[in-house]
N, CA, C and O atoms as a GROMACS GRO file, in nm:
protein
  424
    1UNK      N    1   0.868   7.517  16.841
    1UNK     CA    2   1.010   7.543  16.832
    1UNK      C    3   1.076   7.502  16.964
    1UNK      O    4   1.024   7.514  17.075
    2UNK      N    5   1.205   7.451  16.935
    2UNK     CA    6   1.254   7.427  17.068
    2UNK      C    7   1.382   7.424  17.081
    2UNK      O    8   1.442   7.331  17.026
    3UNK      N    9   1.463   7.532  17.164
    3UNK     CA   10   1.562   7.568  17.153
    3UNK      C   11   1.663   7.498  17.266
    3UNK      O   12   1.639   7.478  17.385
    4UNK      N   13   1.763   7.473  17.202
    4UNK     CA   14   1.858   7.440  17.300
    4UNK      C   15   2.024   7.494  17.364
    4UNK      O   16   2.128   7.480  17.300
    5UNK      N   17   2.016   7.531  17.444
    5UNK     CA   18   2.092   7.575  17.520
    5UNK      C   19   2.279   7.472  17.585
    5UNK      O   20   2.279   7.393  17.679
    6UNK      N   21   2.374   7.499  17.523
    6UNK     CA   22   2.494   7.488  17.598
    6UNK      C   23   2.550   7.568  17.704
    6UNK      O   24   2.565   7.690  17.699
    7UNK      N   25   2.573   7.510  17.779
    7UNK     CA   26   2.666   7.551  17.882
    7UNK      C   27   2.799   7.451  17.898
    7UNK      O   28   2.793   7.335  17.938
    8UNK      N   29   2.964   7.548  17.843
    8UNK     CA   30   3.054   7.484  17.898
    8UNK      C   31   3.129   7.519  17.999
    8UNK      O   32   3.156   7.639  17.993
    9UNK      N   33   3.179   7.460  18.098
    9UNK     CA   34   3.240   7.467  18.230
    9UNK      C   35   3.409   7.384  18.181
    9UNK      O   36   3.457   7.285  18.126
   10UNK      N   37   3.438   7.490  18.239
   10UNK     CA   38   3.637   7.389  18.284
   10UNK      C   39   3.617   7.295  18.379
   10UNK      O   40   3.536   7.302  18.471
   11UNK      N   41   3.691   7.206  18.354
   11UNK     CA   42   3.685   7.134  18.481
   11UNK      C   43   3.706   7.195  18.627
   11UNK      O   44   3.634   7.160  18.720
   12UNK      N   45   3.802   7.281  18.642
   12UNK     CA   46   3.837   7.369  18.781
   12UNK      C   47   3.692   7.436  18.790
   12UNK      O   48   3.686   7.450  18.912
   13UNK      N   49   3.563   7.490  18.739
   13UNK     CA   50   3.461   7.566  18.735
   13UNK      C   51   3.392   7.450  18.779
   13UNK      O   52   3.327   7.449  18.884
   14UNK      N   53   3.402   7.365  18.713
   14UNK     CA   54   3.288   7.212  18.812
   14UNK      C   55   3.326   7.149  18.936
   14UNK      O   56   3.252   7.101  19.021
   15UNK      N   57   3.468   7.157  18.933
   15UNK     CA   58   3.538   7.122  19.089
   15UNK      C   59   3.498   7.265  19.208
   15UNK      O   60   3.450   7.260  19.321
   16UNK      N   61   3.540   7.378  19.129
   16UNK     CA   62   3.456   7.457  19.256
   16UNK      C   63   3.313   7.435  19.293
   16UNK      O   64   3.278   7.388  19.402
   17UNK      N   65   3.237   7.469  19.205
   17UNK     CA   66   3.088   7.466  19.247
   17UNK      C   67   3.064   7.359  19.305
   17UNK      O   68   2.952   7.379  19.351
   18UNK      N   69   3.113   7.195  19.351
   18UNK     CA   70   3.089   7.099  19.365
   18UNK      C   71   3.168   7.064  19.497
   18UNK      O   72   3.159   6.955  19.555
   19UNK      N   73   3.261   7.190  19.545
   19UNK     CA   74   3.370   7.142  19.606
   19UNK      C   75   3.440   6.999  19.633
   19UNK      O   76   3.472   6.932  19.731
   20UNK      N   77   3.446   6.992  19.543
   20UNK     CA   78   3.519   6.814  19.503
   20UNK      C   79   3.595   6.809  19.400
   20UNK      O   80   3.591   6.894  19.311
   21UNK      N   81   3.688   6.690  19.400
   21UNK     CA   82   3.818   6.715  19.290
   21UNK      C   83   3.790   6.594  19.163
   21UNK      O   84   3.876   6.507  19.173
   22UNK      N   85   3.723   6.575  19.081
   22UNK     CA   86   3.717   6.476  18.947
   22UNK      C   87   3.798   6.421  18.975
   22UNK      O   88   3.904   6.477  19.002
   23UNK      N   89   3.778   6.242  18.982
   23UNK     CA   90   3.857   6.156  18.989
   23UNK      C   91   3.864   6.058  18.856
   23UNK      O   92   3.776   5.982  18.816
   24UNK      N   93   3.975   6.079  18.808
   24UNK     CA   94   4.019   6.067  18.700
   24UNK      C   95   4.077   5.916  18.674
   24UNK      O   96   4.171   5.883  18.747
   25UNK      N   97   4.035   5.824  18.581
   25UNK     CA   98   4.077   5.687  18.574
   25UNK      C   99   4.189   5.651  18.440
   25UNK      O  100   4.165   5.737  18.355
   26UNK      N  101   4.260   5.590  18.406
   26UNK     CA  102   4.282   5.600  18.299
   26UNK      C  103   4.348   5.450  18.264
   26UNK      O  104   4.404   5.392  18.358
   27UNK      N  105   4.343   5.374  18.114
   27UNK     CA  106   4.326   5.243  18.130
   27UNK      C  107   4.426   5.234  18.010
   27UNK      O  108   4.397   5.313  17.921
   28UNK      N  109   4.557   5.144  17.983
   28UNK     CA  110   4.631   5.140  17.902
   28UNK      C  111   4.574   5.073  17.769
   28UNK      O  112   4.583   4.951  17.758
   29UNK      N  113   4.525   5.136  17.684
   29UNK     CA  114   4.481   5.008  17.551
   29UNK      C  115   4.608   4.943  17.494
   29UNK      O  116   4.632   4.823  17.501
   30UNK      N  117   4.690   5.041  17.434
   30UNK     CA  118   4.800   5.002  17.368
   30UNK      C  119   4.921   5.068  17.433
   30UNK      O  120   4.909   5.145  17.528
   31UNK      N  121   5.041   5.034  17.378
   31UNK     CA  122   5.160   5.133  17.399
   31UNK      C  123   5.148   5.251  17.375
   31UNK      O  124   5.204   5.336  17.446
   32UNK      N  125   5.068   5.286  17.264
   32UNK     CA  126   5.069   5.426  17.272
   32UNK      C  127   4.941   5.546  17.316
   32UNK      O  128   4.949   5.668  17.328
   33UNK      N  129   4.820   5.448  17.335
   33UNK     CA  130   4.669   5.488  17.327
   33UNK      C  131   4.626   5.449  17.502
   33UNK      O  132   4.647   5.339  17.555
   34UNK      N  133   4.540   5.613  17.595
   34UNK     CA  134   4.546   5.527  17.693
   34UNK      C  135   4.365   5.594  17.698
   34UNK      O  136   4.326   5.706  17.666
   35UNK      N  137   4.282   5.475  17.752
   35UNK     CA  138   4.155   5.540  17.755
   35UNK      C  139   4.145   5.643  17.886
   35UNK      O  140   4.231   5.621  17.972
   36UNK      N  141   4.061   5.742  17.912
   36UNK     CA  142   4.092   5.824  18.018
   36UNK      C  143   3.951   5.852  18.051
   36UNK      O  144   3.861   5.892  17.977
   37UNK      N  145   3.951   5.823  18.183
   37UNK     CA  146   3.756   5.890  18.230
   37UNK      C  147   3.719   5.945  18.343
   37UNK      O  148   3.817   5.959  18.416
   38UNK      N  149   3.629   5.980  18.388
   38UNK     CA  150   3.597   6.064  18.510
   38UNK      C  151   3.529   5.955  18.589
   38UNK      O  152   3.422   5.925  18.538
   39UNK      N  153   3.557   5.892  18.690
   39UNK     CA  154   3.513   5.829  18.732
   39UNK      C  155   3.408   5.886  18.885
   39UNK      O  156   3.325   5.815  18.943
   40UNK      N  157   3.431   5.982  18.909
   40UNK     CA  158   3.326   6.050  19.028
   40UNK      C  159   3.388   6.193  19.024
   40UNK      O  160   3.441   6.269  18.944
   41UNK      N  161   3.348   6.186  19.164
   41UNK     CA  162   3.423   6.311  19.245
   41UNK      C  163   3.462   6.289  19.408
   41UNK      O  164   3.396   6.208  19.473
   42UNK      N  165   3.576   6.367  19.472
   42UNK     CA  166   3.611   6.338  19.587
   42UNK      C  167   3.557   6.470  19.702
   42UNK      O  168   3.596   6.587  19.690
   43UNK      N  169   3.503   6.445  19.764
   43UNK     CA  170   3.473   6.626  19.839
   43UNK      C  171   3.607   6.643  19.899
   43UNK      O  172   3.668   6.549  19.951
   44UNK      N  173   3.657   6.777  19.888
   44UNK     CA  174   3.769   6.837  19.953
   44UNK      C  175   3.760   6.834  20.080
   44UNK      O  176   3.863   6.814  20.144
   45UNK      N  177   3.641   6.852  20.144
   45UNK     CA  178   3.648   6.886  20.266
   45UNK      C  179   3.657   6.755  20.383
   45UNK      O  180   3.724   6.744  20.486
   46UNK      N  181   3.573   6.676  20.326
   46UNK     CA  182   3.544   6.540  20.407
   46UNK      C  183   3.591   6.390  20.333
   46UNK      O  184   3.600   6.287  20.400
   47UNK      N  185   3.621   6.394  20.175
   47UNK     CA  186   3.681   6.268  20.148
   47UNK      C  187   3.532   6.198  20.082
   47UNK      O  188   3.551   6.099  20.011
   48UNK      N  189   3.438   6.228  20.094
   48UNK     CA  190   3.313   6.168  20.043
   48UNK      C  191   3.331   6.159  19.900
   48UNK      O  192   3.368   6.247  19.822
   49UNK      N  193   3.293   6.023  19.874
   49UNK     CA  194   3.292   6.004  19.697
   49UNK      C  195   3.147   6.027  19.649
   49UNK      O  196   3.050   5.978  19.708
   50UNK      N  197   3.136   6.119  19.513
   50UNK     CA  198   2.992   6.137  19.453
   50UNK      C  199   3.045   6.081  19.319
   50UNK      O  200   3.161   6.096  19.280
   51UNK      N  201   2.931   6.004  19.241
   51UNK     CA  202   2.928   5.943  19.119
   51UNK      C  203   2.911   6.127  19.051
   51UNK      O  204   2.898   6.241  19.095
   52UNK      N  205   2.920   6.068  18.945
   52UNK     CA  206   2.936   6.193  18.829
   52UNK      C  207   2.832   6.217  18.808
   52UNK      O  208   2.808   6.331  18.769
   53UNK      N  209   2.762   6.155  18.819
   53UNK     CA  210   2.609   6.219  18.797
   53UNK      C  211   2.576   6.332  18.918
   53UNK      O  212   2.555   6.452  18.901
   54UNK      N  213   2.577   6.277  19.014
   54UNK     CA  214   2.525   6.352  19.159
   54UNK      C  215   2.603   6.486  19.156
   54UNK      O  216   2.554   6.591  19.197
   55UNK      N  217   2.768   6.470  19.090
   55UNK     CA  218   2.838   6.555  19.088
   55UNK      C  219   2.736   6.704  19.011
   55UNK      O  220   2.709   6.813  19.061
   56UNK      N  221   2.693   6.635  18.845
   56UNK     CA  222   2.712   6.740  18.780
   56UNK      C  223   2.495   6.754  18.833
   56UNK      O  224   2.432   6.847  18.781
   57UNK      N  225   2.453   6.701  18.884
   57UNK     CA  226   2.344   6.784  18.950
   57UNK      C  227   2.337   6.864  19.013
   57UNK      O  228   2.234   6.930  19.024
   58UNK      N  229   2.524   6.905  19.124
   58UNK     CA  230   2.504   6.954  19.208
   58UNK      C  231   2.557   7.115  19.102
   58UNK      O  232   2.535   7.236  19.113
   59UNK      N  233   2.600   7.067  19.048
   59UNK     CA  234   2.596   7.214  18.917
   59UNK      C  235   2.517   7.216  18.856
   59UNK      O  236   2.538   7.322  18.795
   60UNK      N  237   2.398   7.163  18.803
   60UNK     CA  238   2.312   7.197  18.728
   60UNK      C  239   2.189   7.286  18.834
   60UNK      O  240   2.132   7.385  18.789
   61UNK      N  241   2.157   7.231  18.984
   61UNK     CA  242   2.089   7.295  19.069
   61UNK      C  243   2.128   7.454  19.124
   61UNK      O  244   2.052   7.548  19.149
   62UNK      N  245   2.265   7.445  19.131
   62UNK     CA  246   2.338   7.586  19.112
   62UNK      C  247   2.336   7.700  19.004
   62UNK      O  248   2.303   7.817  19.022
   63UNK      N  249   2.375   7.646  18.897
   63UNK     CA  250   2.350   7.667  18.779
   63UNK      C  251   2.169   7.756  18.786
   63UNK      O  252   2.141   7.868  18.744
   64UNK      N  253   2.103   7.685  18.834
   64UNK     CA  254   1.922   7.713  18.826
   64UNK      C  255   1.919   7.820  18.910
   64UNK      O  256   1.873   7.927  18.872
   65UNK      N  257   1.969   7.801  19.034
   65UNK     CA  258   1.989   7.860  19.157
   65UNK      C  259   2.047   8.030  19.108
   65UNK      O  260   1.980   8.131  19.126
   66UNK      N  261   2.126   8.027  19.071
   66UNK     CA  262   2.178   8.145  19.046
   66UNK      C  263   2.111   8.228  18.912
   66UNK      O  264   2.172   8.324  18.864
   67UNK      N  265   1.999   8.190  18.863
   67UNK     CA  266   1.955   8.201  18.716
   67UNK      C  267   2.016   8.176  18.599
   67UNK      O  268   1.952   8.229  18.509
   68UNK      N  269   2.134   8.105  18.550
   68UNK     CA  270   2.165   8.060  18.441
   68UNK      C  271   2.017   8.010  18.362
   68UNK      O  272   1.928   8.045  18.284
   69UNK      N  273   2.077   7.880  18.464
   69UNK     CA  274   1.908   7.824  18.377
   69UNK      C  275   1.805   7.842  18.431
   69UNK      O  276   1.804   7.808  18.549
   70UNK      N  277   1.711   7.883  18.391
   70UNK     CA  278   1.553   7.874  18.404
   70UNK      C  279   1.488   7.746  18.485
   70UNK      O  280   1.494   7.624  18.499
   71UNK      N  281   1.408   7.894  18.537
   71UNK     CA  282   1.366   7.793  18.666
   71UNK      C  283   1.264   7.676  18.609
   71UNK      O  284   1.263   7.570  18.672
   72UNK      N  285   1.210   7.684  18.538
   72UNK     CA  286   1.133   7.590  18.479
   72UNK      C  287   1.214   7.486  18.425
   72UNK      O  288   1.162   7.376  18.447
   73UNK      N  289   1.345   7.476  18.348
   73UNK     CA  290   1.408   7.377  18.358
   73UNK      C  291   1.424   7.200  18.446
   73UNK      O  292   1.473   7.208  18.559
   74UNK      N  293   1.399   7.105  18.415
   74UNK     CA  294   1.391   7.020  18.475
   74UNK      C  295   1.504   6.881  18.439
   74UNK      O  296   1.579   6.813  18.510
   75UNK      N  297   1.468   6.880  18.282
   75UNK     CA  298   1.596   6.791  18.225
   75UNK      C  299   1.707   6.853  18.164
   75UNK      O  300   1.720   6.966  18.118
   76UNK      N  301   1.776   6.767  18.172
   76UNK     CA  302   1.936   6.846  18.142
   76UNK      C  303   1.968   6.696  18.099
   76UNK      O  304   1.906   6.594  18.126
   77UNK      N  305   2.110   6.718  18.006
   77UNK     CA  306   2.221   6.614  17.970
   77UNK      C  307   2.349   6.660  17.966
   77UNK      O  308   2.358   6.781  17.945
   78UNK      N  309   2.463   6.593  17.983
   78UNK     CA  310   2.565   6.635  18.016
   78UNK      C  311   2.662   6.571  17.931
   78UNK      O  312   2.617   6.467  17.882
   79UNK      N  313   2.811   6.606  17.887
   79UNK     CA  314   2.925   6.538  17.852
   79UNK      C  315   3.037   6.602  17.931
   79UNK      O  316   3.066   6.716  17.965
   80UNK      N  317   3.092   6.472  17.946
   80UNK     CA  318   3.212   6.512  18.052
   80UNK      C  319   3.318   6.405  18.030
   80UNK      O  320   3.274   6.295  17.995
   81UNK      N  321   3.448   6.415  18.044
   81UNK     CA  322   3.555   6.400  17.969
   81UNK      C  323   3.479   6.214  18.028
   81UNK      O  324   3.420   6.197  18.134
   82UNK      N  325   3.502   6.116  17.936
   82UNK     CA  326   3.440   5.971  17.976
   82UNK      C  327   3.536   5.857  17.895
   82UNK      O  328   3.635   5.870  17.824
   83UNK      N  329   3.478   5.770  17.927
   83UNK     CA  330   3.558   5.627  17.884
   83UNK      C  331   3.568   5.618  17.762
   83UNK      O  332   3.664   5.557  17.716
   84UNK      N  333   3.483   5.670  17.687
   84UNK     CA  334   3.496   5.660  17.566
   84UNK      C  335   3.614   5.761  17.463
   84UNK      O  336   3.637   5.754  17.343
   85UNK      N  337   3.663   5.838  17.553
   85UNK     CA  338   3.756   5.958  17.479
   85UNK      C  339   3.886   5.862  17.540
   85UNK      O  340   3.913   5.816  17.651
   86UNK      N  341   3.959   5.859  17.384
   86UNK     CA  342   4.057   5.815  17.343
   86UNK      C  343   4.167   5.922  17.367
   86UNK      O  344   4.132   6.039  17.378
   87UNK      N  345   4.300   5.888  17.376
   87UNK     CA  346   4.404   5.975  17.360
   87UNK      C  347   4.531   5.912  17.352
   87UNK      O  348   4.553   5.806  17.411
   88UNK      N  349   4.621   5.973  17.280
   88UNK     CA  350   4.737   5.946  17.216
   88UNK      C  351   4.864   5.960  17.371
   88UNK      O  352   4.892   6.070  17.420
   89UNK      N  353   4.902   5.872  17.407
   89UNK     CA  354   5.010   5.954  17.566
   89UNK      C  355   5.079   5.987  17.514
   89UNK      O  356   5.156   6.063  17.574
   90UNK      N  357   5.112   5.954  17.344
   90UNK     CA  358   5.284   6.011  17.321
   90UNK      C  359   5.256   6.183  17.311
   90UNK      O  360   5.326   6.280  17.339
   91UNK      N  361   5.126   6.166  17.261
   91UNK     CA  362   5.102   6.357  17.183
   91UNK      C  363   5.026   6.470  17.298
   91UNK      O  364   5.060   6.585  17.329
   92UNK      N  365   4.898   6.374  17.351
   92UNK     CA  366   4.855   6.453  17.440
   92UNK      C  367   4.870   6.442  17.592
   92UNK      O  368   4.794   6.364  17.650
   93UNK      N  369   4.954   6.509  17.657
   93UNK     CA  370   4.971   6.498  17.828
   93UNK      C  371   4.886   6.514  17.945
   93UNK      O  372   4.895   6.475  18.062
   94UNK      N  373   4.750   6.625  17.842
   94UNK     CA  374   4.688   6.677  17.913
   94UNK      C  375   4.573   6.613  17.943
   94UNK      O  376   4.556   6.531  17.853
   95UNK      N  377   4.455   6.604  18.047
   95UNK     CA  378   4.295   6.569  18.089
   95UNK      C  379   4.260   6.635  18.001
   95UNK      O  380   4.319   6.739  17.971
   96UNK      N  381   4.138   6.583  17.928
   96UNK     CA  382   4.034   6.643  17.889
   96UNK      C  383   3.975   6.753  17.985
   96UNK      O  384   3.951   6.708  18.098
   97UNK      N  385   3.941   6.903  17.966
   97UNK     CA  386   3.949   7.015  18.046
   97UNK      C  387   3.782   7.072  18.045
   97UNK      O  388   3.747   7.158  18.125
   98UNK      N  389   3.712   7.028  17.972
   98UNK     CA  390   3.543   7.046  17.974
   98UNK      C  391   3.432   7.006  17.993
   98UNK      O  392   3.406   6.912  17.917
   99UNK      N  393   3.340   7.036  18.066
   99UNK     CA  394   3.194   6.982  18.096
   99UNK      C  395   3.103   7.011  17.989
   99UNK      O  396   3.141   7.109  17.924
  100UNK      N  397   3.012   6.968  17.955
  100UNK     CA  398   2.913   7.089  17.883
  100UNK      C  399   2.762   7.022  17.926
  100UNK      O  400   2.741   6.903  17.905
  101UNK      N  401   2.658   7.110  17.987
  101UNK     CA  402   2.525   7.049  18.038
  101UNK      C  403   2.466   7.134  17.874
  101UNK      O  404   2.500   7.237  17.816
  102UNK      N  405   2.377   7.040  17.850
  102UNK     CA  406   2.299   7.089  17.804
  102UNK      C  407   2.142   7.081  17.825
  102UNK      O  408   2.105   6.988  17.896
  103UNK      N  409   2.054   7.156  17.779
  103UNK     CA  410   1.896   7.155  17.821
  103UNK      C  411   1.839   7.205  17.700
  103UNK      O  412   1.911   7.260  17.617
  104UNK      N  413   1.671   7.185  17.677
  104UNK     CA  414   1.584   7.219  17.598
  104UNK      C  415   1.462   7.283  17.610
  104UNK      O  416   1.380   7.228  17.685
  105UNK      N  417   1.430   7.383  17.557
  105UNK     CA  418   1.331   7.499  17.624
  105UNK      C  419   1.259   7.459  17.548
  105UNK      O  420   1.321   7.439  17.444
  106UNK      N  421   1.112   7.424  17.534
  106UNK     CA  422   1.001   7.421  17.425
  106UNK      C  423   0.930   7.555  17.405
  106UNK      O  424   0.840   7.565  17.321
   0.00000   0.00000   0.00000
């Protein structure tokens, strides 16, 4: 049996633990459709850019760290707002607002 586990985070919950701000890209398809993605992260403190990956390791090691996940845990997968999420500019104003790691316990 092998169970799997979600974890979702706000984006402000992944920008703290990471102290860095999601840097956000966004690409005009049409007049009305604009693609929108996370392209890293910025550290608050020093300006250092981390790819999104490094980002959401540094929450998934936290995440372990604090016992969410199990220490035996090793792989994880993640979705996070990406190139592929579409959106309408006339309807929606807002970023995509969620992380979600997920993992698998055997």
């Amino acid at each position: 049996m092998h169970i799997t586990t979600y974890i979702e985070l706000e984006n402000q919950e992944v920008e703290e633990i990471t102290e860095a701000k999601m840097i956000f890209a966004t690409e005009q398809v049409n007049e009305h459709i604009i693609e929108t993605c996370v392209e890293g992260f910025e550290r608050s403190d020093t300006g250092e850019k981390m790819s999104s990956e490094e980002g959401i390791q540094m929450v998934f090691d936290h995440l372990k760290k604090k016992g969410i996940i199990p220490n035996g845990v090793e792989d994880f997968s993640f979705e996070m707002p990406s190139c592929e999420r579409l959106k309408n500019s006339e309807h929606e104003e807002d970023l995509p607002q969620n992380v979600v790691i997920t993992y698998v316990v055997a």
